[in-house]
N, CA, C and O atoms as a Maestro MAE file, in Angstrom:
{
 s_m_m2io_version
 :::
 2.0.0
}

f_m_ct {
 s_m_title
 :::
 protein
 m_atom[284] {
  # First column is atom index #
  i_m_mmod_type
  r_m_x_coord
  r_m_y_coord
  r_m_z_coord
  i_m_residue_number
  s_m_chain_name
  s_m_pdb_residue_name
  s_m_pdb_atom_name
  i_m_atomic_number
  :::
  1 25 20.141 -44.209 -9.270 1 A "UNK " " N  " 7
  2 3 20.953 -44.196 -8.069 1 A "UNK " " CA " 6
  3 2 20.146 -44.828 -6.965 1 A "UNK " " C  " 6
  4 15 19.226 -44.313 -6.329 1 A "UNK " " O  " 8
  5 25 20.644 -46.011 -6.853 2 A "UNK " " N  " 7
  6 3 20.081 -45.995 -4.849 2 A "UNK " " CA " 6
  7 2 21.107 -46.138 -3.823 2 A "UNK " " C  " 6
  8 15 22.222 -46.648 -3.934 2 A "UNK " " O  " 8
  9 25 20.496 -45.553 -2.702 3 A "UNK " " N  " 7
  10 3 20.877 -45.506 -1.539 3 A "UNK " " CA " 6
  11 2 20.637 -46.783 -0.257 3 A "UNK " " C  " 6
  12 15 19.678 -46.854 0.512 3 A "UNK " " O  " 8
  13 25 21.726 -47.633 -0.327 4 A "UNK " " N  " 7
  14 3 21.354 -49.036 0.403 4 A "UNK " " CA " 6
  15 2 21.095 -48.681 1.758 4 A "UNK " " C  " 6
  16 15 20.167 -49.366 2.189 4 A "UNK " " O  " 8
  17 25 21.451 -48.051 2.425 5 A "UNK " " N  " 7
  18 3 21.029 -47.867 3.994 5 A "UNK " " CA " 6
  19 2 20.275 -46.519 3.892 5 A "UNK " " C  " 6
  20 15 20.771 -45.506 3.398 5 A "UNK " " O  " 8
  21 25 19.355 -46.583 4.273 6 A "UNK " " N  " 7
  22 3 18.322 -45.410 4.779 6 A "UNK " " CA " 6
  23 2 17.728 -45.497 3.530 6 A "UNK " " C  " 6
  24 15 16.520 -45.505 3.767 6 A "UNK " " O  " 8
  25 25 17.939 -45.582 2.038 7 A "UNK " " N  " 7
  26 3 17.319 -44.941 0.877 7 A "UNK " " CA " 6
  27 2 15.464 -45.541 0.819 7 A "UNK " " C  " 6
  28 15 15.008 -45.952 1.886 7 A "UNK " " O  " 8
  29 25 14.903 -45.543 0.066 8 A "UNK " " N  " 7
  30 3 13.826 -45.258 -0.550 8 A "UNK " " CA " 6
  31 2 13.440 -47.265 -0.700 8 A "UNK " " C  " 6
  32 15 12.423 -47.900 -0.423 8 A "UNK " " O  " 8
  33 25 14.524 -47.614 -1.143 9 A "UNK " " N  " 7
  34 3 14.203 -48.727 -1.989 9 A "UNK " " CA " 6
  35 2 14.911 -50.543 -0.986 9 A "UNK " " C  " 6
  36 15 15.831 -50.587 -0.169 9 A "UNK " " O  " 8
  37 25 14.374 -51.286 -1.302 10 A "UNK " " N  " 7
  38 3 14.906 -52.633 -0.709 10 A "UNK " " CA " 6
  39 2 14.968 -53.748 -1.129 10 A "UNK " " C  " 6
  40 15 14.111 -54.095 -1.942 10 A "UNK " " O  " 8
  41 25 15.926 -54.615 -0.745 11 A "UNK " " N  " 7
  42 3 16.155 -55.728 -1.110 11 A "UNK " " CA " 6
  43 2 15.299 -56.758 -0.612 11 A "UNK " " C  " 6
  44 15 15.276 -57.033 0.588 11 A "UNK " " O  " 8
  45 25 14.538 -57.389 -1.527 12 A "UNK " " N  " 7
  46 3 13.330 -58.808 -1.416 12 A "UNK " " CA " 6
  47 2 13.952 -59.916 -1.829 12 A "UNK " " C  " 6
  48 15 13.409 -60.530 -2.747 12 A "UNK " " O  " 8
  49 25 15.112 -60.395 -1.317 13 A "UNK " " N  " 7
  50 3 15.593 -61.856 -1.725 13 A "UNK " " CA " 6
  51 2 16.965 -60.842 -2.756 13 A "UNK " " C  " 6
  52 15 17.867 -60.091 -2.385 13 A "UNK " " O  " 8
  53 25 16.447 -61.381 -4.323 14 A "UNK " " N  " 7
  54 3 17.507 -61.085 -5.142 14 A "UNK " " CA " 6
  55 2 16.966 -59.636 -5.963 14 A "UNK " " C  " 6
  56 15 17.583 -59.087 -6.876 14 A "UNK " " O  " 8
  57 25 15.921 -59.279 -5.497 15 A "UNK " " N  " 7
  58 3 14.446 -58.296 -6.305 15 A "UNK " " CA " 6
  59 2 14.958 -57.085 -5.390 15 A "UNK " " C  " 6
  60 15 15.331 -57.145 -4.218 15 A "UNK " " O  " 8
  61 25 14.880 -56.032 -6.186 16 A "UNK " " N  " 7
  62 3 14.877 -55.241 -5.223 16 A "UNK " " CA " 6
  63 2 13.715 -54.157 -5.804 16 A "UNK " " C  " 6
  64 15 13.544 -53.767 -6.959 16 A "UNK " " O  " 8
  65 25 12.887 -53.775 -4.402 17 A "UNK " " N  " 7
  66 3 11.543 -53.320 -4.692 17 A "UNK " " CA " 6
  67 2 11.637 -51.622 -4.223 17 A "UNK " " C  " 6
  68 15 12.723 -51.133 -3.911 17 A "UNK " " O  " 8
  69 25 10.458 -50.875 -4.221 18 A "UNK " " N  " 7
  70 3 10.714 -49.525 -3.591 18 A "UNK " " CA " 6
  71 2 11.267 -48.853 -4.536 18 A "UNK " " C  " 6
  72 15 11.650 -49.454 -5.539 18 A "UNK " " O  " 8
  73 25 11.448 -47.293 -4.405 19 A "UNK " " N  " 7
  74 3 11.432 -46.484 -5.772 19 A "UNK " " CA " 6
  75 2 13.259 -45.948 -5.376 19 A "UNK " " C  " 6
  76 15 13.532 -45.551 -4.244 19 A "UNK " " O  " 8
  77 25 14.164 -46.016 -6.310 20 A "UNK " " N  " 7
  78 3 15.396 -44.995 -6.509 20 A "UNK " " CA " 6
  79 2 15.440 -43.877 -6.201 20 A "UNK " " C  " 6
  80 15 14.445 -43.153 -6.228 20 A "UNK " " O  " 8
  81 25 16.764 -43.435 -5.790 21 A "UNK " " N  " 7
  82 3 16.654 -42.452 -5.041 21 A "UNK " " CA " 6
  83 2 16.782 -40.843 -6.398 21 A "UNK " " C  " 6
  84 15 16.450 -39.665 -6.269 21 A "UNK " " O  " 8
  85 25 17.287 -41.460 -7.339 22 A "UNK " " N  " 7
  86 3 17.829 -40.565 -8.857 22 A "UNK " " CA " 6
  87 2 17.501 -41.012 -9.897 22 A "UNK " " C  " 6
  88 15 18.200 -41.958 -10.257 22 A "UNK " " O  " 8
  89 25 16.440 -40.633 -10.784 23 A "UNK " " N  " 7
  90 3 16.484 -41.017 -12.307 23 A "UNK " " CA " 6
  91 2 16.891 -40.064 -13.242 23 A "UNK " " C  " 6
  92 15 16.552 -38.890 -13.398 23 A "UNK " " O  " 8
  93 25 17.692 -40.792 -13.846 24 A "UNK " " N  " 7
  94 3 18.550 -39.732 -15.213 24 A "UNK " " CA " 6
  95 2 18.275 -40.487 -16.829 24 A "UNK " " C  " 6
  96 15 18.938 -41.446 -17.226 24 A "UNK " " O  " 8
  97 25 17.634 -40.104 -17.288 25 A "UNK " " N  " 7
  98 3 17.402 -39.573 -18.701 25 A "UNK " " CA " 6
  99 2 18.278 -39.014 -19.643 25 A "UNK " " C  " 6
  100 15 18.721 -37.899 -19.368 25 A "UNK " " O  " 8
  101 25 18.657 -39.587 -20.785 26 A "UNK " " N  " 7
  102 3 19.254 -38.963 -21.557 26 A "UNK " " CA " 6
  103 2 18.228 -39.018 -22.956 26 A "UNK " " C  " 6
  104 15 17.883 -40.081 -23.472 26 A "UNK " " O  " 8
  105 25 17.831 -37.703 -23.439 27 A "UNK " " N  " 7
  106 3 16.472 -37.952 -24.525 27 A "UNK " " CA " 6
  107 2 16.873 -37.023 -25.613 27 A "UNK " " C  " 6
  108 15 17.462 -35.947 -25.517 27 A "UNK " " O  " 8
  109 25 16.529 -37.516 -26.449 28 A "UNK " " N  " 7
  110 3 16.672 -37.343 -28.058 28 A "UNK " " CA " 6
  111 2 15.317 -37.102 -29.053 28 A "UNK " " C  " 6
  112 15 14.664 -36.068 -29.189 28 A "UNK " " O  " 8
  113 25 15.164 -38.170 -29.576 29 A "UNK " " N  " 7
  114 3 13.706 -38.767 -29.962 29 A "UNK " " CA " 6
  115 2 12.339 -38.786 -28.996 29 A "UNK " " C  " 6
  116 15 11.134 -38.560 -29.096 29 A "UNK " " O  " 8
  117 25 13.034 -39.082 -28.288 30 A "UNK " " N  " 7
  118 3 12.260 -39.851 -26.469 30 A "UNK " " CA " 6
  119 2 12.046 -38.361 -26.264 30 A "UNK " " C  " 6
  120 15 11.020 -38.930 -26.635 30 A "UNK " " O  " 8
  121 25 11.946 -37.203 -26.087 31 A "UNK " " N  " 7
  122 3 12.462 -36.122 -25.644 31 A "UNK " " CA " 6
  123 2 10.390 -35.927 -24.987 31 A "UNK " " C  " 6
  124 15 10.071 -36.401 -23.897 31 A "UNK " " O  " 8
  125 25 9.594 -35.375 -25.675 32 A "UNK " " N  " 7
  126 3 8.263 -35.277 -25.488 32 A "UNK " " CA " 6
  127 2 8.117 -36.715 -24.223 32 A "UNK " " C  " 6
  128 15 7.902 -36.413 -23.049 32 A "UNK " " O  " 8
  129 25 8.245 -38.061 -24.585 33 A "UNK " " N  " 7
  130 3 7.736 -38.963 -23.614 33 A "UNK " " CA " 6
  131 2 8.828 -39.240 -22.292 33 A "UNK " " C  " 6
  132 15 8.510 -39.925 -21.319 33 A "UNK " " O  " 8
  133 25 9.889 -38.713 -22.421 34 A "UNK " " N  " 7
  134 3 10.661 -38.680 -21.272 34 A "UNK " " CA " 6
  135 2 9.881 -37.406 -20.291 34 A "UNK " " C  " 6
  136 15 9.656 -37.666 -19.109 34 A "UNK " " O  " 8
  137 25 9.513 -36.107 -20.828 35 A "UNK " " N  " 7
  138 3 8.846 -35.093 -20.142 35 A "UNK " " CA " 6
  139 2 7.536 -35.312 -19.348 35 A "UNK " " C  " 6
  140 15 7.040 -34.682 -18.413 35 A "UNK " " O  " 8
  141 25 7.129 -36.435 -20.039 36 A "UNK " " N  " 7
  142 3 5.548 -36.399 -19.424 36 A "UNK " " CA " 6
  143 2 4.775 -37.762 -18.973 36 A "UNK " " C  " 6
  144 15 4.033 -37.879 -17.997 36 A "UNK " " O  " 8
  145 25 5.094 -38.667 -19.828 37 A "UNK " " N  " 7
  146 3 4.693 -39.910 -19.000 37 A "UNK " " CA " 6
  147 2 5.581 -40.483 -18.188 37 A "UNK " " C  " 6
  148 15 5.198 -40.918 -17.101 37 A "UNK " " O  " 8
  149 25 7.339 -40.609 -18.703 38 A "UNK " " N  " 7
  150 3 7.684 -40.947 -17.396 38 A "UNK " " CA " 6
  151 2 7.799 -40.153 -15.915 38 A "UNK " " C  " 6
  152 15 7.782 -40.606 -14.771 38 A "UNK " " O  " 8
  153 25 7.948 -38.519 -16.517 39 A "UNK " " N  " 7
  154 3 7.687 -37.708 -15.726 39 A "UNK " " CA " 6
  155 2 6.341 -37.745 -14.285 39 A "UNK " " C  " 6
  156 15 6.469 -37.605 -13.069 39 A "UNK " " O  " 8
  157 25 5.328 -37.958 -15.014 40 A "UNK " " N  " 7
  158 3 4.425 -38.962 -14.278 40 A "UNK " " CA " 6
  159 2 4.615 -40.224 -13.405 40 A "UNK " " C  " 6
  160 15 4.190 -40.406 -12.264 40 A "UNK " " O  " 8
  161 25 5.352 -41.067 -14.191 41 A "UNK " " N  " 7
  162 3 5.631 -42.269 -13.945 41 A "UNK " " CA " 6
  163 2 6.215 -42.096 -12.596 41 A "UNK " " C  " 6
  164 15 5.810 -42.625 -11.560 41 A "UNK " " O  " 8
  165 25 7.172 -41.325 -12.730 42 A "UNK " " N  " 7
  166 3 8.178 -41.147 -11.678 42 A "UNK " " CA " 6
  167 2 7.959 -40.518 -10.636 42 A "UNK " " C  " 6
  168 15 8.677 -40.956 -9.737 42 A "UNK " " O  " 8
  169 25 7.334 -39.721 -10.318 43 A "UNK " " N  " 7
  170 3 5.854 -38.716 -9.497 43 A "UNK " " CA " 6
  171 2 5.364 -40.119 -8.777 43 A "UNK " " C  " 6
  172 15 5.724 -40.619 -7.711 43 A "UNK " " O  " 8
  173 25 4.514 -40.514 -9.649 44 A "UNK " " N  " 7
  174 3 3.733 -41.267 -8.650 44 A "UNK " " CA " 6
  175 2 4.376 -42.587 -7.936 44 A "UNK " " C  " 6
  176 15 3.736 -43.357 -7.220 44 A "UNK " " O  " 8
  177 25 5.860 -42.714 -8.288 45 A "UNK " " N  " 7
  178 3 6.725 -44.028 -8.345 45 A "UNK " " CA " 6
  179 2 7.810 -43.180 -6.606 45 A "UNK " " C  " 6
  180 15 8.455 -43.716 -5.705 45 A "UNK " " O  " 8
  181 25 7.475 -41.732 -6.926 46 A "UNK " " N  " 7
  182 3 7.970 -41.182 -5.353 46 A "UNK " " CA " 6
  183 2 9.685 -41.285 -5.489 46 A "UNK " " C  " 6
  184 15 10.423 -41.831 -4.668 46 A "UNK " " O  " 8
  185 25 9.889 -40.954 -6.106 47 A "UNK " " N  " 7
  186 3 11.352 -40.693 -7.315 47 A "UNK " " CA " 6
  187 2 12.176 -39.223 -6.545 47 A "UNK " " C  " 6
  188 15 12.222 -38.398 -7.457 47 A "UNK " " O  " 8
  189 25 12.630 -38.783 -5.645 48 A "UNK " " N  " 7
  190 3 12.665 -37.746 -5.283 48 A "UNK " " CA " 6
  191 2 13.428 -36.884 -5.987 48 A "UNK " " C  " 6
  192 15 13.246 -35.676 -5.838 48 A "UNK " " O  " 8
  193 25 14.345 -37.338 -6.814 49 A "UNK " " N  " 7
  194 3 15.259 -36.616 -8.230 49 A "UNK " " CA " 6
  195 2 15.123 -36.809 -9.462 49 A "UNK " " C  " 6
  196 15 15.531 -37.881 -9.907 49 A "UNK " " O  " 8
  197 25 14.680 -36.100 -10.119 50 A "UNK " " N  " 7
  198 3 15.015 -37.057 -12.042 50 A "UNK " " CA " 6
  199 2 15.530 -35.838 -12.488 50 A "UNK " " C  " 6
  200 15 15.159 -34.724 -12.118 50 A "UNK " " O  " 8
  201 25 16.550 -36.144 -13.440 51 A "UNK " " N  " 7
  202 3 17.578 -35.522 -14.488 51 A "UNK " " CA " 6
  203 2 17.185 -36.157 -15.797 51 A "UNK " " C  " 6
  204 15 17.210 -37.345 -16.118 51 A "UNK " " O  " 8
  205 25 16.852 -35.189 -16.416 52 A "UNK " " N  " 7
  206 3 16.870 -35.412 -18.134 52 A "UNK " " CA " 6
  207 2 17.666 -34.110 -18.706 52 A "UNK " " C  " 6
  208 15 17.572 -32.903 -18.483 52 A "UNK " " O  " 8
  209 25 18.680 -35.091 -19.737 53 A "UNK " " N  " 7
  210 3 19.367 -34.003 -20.700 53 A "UNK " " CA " 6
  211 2 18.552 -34.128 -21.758 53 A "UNK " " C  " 6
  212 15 18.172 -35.283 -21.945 53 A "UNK " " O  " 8
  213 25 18.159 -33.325 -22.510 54 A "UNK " " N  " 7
  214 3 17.435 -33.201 -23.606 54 A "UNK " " CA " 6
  215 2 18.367 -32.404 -24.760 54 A "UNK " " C  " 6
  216 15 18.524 -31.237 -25.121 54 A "UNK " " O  " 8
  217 25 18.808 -33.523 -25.066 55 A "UNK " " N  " 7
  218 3 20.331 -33.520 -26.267 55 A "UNK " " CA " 6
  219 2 19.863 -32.649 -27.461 55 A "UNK " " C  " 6
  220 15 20.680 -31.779 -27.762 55 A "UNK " " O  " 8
  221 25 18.786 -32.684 -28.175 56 A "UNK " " N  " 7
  222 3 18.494 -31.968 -29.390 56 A "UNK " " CA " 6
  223 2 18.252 -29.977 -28.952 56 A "UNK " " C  " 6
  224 15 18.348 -28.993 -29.684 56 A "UNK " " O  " 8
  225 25 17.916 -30.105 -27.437 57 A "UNK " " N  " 7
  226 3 17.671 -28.607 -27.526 57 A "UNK " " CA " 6
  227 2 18.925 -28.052 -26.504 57 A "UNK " " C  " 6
  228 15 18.916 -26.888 -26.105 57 A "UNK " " O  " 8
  229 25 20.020 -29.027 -26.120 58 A "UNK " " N  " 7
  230 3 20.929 -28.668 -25.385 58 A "UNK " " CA " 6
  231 2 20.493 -28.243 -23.685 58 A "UNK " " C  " 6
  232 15 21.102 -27.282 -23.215 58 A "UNK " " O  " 8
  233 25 19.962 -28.606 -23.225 59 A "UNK " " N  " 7
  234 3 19.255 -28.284 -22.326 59 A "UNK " " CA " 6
  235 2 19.257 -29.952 -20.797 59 A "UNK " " C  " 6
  236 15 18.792 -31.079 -20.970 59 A "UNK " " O  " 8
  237 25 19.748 -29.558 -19.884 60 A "UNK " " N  " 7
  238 3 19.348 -30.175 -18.523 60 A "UNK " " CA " 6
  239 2 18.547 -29.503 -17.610 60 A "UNK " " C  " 6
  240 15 18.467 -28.317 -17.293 60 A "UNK " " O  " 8
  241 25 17.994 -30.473 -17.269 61 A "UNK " " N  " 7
  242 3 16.585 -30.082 -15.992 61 A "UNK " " CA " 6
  243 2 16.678 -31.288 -15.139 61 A "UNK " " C  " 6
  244 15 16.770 -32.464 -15.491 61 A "UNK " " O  " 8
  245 25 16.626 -30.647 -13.643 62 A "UNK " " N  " 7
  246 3 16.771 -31.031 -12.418 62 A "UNK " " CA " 6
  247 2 15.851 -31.051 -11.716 62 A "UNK " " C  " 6
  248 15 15.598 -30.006 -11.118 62 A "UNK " " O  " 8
  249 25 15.193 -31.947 -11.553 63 A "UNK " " N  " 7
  250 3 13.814 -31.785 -11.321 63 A "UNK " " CA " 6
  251 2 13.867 -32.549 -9.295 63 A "UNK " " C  " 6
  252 15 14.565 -33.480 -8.895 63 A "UNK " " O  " 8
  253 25 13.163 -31.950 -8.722 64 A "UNK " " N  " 7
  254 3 13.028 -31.914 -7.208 64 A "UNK " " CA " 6
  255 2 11.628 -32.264 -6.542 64 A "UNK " " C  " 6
  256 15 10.751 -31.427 -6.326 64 A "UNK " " O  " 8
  257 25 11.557 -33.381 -6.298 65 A "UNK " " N  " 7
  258 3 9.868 -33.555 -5.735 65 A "UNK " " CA " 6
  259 2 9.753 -32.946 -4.616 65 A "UNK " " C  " 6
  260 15 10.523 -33.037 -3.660 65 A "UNK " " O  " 8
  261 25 8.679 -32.233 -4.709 66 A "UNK " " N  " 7
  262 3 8.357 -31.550 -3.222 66 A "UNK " " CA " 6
  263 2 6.888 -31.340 -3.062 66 A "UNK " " C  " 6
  264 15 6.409 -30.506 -3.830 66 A "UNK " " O  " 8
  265 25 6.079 -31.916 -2.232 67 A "UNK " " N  " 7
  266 3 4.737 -31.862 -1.934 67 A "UNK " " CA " 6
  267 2 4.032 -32.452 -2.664 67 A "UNK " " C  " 6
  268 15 2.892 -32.016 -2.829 67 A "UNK " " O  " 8
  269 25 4.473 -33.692 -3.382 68 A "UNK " " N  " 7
  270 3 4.197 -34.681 -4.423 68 A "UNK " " CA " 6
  271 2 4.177 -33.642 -5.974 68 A "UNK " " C  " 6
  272 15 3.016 -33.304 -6.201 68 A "UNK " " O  " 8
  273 25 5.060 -33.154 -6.917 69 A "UNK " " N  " 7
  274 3 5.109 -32.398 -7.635 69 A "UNK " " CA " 6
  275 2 6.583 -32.367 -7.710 69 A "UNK " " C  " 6
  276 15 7.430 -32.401 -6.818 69 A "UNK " " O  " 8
  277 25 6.700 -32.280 -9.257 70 A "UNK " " N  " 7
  278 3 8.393 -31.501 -9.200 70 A "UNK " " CA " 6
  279 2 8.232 -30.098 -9.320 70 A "UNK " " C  " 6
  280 15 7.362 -29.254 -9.532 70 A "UNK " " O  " 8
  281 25 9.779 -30.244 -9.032 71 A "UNK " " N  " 7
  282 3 9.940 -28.140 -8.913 71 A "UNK " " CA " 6
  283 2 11.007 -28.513 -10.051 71 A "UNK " " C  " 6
  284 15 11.661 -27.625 -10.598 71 A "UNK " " O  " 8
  :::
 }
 m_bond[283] {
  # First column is bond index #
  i_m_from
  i_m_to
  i_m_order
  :::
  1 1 2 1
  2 2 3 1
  3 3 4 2
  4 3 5 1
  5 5 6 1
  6 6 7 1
  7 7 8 2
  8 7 9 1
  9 9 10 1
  10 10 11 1
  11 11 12 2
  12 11 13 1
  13 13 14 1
  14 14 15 1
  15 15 16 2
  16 15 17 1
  17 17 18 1
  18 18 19 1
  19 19 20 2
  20 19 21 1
  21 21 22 1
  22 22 23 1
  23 23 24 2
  24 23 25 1
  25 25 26 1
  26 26 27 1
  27 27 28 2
  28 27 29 1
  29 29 30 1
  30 30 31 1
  31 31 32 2
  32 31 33 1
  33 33 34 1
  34 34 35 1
  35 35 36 2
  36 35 37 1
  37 37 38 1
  38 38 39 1
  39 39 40 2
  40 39 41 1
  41 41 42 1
  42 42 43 1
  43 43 44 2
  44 43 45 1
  45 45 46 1
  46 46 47 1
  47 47 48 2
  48 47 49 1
  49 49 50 1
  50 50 51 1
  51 51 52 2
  52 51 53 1
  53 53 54 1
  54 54 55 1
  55 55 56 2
  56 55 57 1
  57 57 58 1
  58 58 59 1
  59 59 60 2
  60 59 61 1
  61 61 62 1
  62 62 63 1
  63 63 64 2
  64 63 65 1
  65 65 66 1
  66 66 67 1
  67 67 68 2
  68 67 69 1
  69 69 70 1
  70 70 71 1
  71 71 72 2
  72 71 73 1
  73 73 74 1
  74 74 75 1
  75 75 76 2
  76 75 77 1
  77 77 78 1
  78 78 79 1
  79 79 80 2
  80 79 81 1
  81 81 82 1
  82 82 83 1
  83 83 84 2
  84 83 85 1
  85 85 86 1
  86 86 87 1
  87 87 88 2
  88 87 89 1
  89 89 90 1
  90 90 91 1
  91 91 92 2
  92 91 93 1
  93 93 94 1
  94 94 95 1
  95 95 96 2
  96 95 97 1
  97 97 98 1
  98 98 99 1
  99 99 100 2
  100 99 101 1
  101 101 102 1
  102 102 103 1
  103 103 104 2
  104 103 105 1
  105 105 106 1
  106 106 107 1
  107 107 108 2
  108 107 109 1
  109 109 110 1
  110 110 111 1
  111 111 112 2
  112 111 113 1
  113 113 114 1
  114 114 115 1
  115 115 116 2
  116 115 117 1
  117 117 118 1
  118 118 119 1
  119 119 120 2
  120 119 121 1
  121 121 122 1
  122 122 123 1
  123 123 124 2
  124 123 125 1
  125 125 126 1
  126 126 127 1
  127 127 128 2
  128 127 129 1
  129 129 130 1
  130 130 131 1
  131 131 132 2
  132 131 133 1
  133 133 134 1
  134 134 135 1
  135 135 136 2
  136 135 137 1
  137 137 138 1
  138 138 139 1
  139 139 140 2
  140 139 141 1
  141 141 142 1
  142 142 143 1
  143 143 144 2
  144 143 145 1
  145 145 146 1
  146 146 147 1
  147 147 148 2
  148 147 149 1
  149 149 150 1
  150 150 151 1
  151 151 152 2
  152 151 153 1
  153 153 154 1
  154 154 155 1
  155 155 156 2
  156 155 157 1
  157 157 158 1
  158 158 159 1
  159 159 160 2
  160 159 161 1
  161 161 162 1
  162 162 163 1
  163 163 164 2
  164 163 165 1
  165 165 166 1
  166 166 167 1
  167 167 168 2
  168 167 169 1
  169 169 170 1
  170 170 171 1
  171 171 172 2
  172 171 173 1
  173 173 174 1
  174 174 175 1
  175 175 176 2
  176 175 177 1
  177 177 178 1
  178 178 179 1
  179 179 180 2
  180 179 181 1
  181 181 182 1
  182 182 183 1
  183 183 184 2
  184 183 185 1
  185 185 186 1
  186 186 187 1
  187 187 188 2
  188 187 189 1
  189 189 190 1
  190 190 191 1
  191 191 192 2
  192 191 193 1
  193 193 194 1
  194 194 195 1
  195 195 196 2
  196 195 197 1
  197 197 198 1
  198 198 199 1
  199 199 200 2
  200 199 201 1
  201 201 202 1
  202 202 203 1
  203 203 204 2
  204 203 205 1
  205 205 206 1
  206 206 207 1
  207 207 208 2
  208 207 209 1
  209 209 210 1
  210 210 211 1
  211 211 212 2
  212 211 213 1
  213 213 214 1
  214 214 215 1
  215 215 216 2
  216 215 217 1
  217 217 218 1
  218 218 219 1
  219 219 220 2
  220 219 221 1
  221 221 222 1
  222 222 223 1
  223 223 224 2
  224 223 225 1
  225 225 226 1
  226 226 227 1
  227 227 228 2
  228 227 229 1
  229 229 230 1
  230 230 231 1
  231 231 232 2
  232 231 233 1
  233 233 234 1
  234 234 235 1
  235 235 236 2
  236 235 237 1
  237 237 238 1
  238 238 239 1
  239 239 240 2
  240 239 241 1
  241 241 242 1
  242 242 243 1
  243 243 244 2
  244 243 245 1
  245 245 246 1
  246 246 247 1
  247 247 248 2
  248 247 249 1
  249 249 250 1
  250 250 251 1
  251 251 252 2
  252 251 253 1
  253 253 254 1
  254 254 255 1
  255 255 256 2
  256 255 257 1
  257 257 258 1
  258 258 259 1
  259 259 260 2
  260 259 261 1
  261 261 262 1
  262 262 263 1
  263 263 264 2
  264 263 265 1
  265 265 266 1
  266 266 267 1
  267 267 268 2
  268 267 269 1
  269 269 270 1
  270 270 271 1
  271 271 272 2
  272 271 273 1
  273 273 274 1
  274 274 275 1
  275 275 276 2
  276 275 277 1
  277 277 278 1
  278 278 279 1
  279 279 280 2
  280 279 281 1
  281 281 282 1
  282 282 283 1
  283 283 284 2
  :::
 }
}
């Protein structure tokens, strides 16, 4: 998800740079590297939402950056 006025992220010509305002995940296989490296990834990328459904254990998590950390 981004947010064109006020959000996180911007337009460089046709590029658009700066981090999304929502990342959503849908994990299966991926399930372990969706949790932790992009989890990371996305932390330090200043991601202020990520959603992963984690299809094999039935399970969504809503994850909330706050004080550089998700909750």
């Amino acid at each position: 998800l981004r947010i064109v006025t006020g959000g996180l992220s911007r337009a460089e010509g046709r590029i658009l740079a700066g981090a999304v305002e929502l990342a959503v995940e849908i994990a299966a296989s991926s399930d372990s590297l969706d949790r932790n490296a992009k989890l990371e990834a996305y932390r330090e990328a200043g991601i202020p939402e990520y959603i992963i459904w984690r299809t094999l254990r039935g399970v969504l998590e809503w994850r909330v950056l706050q004080a550089g950390r998700y909750a």
